[in-house]
N, C-alpha and C positions, 0 to 999 in steps of 0.2 A: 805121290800120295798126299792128299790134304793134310794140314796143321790139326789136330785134334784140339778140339776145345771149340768155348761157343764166342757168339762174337755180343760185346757187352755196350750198350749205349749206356755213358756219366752223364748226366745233366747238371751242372754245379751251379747253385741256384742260393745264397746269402742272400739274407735279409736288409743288408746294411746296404748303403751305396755311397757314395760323397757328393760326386756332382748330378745324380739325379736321386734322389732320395727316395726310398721304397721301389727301386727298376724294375725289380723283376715282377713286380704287382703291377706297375705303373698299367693303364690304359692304354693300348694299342690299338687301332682300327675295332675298337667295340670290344677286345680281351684282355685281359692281364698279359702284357709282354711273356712271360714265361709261357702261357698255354701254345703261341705260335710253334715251339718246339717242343713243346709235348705229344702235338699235333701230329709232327712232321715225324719223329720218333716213333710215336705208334703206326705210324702207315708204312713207316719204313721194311721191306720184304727182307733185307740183307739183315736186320737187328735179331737178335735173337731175346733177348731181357735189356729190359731198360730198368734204368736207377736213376731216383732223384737225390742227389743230395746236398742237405737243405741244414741251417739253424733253426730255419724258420717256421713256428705250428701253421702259418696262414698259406706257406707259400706248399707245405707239405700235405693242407687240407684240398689244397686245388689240384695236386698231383695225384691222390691216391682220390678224387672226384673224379679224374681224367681215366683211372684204369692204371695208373704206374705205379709202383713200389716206392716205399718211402720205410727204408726196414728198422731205421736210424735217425737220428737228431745229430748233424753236424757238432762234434765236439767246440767248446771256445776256443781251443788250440789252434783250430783250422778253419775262423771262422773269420778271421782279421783280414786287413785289406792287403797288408803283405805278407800274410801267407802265399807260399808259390803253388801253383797249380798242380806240380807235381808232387808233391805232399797229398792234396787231396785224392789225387788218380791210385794215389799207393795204397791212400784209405779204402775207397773205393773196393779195387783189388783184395787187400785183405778180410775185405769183407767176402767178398765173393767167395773166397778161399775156405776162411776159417767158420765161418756161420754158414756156409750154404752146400760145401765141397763141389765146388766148379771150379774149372778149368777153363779160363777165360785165355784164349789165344789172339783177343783184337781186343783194347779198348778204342772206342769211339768217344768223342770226348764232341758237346753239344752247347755252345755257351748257349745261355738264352735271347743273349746280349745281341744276337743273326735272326729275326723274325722274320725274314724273307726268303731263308734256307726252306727248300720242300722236302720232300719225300723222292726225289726224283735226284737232287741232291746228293743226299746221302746214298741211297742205291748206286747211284753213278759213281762216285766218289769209292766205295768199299768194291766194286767192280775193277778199278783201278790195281785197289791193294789187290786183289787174286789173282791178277796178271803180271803183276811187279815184286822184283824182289826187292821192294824197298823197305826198311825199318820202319817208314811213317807216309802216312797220304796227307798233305795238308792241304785245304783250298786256297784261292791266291783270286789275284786279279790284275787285270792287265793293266799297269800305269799308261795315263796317257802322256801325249806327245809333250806337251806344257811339263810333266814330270820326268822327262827320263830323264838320267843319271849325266847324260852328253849335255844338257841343257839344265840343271841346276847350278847353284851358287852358296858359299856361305859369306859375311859379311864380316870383315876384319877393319877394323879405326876404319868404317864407315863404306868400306869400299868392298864393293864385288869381287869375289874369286870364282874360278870354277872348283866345284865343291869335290871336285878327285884330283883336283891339281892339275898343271896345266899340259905335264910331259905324260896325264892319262890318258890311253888310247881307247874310246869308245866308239861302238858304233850306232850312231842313231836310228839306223835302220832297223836295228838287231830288237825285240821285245824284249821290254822287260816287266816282273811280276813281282807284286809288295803279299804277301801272308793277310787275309781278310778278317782277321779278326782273333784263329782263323774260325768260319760259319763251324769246318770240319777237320777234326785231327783226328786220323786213326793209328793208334800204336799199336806195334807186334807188342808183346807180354814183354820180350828179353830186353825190349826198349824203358820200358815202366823198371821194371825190375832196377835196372843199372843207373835210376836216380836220374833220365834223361828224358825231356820233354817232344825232342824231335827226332834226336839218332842221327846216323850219319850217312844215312843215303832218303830222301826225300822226294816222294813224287808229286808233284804238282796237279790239282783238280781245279783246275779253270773255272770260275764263276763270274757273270759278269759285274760291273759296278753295282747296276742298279739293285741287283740280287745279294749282294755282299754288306749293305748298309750294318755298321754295328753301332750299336748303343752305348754311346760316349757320354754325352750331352744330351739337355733338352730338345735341340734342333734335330738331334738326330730319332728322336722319338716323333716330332711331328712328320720329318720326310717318310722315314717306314711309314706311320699312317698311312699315309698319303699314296704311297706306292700303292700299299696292302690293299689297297679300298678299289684304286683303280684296278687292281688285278682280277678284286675278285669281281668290279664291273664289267671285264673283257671275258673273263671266263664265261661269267653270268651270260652274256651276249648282250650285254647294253641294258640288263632288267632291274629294275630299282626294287 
């Protein structure tokens, strides 16, 4: 029998940024970085209600322009840059709870910070979680060859090591996958509840580099462009 309860997309969307100043407004392929996931959120089949939550009046005018709920004004408590994420998932939550009487049994958690996450993404991604009994779906990506873990180094008085040491047994053959940001974290509620971000069993939603781009840096606001532009040139079928 299905988990009762509905499945809830966070968007956490701060006004504040360090190394790119104003991101989630910033300019993306012709939109304010943040609409790309707003985008992708409302098209999403698998979401049931989506939440913005925001400090921000500009960044919460473009959400509730887009069609999403902005019920709240991010407290200053939870608005700092180390604040933990799952502080706000919990806020979130009891929002849900206490002002709305929902029973949230999946949060989806949506940084804005992944503008090349779709709608196809996310569906894929929460299709996952109803086939697994895992605690958490999170997206990943496959390191490359130049990165695995058999082939890294750390540098000590100047000199290479192998960075697991030298009596570790890896196999290079074997894949391995880094957490993408992540684009997508879906938690069970009893994951949230018990103060944890991932939980203890994790399933893995493959997304590839070029789709995984997160917004760190400046460079990383040009490359998304740039992607986003070709994409939607290829979609387009080559039409300007």
């Amino acid at each position: 029998m299905a988990e009762p309860g509905i499945t809830l997309a966070l968007i956490p969307a701060r006004g504040g940024s360090k190394r790119v100043p104003g991101k989630n407004l910033a300019d993306c392929a012709g939109k304010p970085l943040i609409r790309w996931t707003l985008d992708a959120a409302l098209g999403a089949q698998s979401i049931d209600r989506i939440l913005v939550s925001t400090d921000s009046e500009e960044i919460a005018d473009i959400a509730r322009f887009a069609g999403i709920e902005v019920p709240f004004l991010r407290p200053a408590s939870l608005s700092g840059d180390d604040v933990p994420m799952i502080d706000v998932m919990q806020h979130a939550l009891a929002w849900a709870s206490e002002s709305e009487g929902l029973t949230v049994k999946t949060l989806v958690l949506l940084q804005p910070t992944s503008p090349l996450r779709t709608v196809t993404h996310i569906d894929e991604a929460m299709a996952l979680m109803e086939t697994t009994d895992a605690d958490t779906v999170v997206s990943v990506s496959e390191l490359s060859h130049i990165e695995h873990p058999a082939v890294t180094h750390r540098i000590e008085d100047r000199l290479l090591h192998p960075f697991l040491g030298r009596d570790a047994s890896v196999d290079a053959n074997r894949k391995a996958y880094f957490r993408n940001g992540p684009a997508i974290l879906a938690n069970r509620r009893h994951v949230i509840d018990a103060g944890e971000k991932f939980g203890d069993r994790m399933a893995g939603y493959i997304m590839s580099r070029s789709d995984s781009v997160d917004i760190d840096e400046p460079f990383d606001l040009k490359l998304a462009s740039m992607l986003l532009v070709e994409r939607e040139l290829q979609e387009g079928g080559g039409r300007s």
